[in-house]
C-alpha positions as CSV (number, residue, x, y, z in Angstrom):
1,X,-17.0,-6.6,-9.4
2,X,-16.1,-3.3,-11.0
3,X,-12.6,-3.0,-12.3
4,X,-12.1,0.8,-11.7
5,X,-12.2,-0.2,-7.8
6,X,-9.2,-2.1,-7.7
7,X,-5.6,-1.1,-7.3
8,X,-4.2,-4.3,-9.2
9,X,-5.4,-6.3,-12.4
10,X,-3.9,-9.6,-12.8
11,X,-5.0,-11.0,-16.0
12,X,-4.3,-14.9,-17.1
13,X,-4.2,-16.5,-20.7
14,X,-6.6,-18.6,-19.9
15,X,-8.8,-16.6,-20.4
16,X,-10.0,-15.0,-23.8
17,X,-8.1,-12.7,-24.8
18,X,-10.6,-10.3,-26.2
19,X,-12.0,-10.7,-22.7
20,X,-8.3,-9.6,-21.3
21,X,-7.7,-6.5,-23.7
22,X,-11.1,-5.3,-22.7
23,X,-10.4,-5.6,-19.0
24,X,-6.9,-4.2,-19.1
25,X,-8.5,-1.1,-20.8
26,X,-10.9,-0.5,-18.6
27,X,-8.5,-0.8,-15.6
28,X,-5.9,1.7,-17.1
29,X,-8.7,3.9,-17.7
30,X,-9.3,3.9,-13.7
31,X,-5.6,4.0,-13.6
32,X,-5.3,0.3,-11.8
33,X,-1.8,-1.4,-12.2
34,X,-2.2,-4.5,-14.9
35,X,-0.4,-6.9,-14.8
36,X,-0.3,-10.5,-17.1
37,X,1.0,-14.3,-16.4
38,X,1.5,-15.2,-19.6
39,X,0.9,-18.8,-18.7
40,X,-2.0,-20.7,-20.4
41,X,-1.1,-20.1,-24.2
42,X,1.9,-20.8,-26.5
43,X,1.2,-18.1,-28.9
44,X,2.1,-14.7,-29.3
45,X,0.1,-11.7,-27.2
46,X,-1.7,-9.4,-29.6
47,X,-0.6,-5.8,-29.8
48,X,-4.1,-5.0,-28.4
49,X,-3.0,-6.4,-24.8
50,X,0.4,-5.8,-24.9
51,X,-0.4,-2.0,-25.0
52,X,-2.4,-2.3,-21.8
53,X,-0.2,-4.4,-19.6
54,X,2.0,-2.8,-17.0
55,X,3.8,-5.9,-15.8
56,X,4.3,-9.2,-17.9
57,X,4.9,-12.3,-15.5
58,X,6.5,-15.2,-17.9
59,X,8.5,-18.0,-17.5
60,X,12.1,-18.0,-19.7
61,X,10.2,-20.2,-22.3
62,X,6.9,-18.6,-22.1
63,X,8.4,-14.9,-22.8
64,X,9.9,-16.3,-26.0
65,X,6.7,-17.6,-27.0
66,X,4.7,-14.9,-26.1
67,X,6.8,-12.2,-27.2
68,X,7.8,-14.3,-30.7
69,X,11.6,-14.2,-29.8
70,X,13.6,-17.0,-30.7
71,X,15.5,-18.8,-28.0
């Protein structure tokens, strides 16, 4: 599947994130819309994907996590 086709990117945490930062670039290269559940992981998202990510889909608990705010 090529990226750069798509109109939409939804990435999950379960996957790798190097694997997620390199997708999400390549897709906002193409200008596709990215967009992130943030489900899968309880740690922070790295600066590298946050700067690629159009839309962040999270829980209340998981945004705190992701995002390292304190509840």
């Amino acid at each position: 599947m090529n990226i750069s086709l798509g109109k939409i990117l939804l990435l999950q945490r379960e996957i790798p994130e190097y694997v997620n930062v390199v997708a999400a670039r390549t897709a906002q290269k193409a200008g596709t819309l990215v967009i992130l559940d943030v489900g899968g992981r309880d740690e922070p998202l790295s600066q590298a994907l946050l700067e690629q990510i159009d839309i962040i889909s999270p829980n209340e608990v998981l945004i705190h996590i992701s995002l390292n705010i304190s509840l």
